[in-house]
N, C-alpha and C positions, 0 to 999 in steps of 0.2 A: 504494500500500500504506500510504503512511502519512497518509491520508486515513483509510481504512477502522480503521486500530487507532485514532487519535485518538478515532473515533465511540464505538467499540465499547467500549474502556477507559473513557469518559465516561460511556457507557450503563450499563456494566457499574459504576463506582462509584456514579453516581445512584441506582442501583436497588439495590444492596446499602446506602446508607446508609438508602435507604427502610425495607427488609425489617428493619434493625436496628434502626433509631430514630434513630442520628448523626442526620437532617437533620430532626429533631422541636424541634431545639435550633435558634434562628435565628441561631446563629455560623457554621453548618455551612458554609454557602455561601460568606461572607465571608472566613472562614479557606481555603478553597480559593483563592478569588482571590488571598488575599493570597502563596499558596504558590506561584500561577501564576507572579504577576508577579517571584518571586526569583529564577525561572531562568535567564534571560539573564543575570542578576549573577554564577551562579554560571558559568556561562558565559565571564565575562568573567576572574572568578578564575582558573579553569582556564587561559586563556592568557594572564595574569601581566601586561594591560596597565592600568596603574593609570588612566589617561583612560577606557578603556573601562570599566571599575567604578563609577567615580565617574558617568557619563553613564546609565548601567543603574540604578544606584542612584536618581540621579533622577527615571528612568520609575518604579521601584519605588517610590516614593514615591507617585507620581499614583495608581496603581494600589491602594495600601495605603490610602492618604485613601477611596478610594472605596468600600472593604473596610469602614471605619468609618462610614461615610456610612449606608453598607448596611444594617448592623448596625446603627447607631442610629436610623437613619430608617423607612427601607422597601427591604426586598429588591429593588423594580423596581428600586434602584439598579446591583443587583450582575448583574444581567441585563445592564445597558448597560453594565457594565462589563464584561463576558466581551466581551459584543460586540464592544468598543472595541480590548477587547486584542486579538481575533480578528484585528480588522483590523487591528493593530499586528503583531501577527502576520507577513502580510503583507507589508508593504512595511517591517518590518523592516532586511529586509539594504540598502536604500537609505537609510533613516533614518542608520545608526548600522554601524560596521565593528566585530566582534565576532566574534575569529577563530578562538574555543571553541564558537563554538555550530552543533552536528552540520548537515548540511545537510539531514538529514533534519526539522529539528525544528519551523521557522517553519511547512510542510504538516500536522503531527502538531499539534501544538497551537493552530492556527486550527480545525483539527476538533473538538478535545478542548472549544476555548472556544463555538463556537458549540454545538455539540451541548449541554454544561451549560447554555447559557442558555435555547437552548428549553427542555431539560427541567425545567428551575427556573422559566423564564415560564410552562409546562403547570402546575407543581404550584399556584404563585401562583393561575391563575385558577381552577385547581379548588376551592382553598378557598376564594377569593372566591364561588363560586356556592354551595359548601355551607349 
């Protein structure tokens, strides 16, 4: 199940920033990622262990650099950034002990990330061939 909302909430904000215009702007994406990668911080808040903050914030870090990379560079950055975090995602709970963050969550948001990325690498090549 938490496969399936990850998709669907991703699909479903993809396509409503489309229909509105949010991702007309090319911060759209990078500001997503950069919101992705806060949550195991906040995560780690929530169970009050100051090591674990400080380790999360770190990731949060890599993750943000890449958010500006994005944003300044070229958007394929921010595709191999969803991805990366997808798979950080993942193996997560072996990386790092972080004992706020729902067990439902590392399955929900390796969805949430890869789904964004293809739909962002889809939009990418569409306007490359336009």
């Amino acid at each position: 199940m938490e496969y399936v909302t990850g998709v669907s909430i991703a699909l479903l904000v993809s396509l409503a920033a489309r229909f509105i215009g949010f991702d007309k702007d090319r911060a759209f994406y990078p500001t997503v990622l950069a919101v992705i990668a806060s949550y195991y911080v906040l995560f780690a808040a929530m169970s009050g262990a100051m090591r674990t903050i400080i380790t999360e914030s770190a990731v949060m870090a890599v993750f943000f650099a890449a958010s500006v990379l994005g944003f300044k560079r070229n958007l394929w950055f921010i595709v191999a950034a969803l991805l990366a975090h997808g798979i950080f995602d993942f193996t997560h709970g072996q990386l790092i002990v972080n004992t706020g963050v729902p067990v439902w969550w590392p399955m929900f948001c390796l969805a949430y990330d890869f789904t964004a990325a293809g739909y962002l690498a889809w939009q990418l090549m569409q306007r490359e061939t336009l």
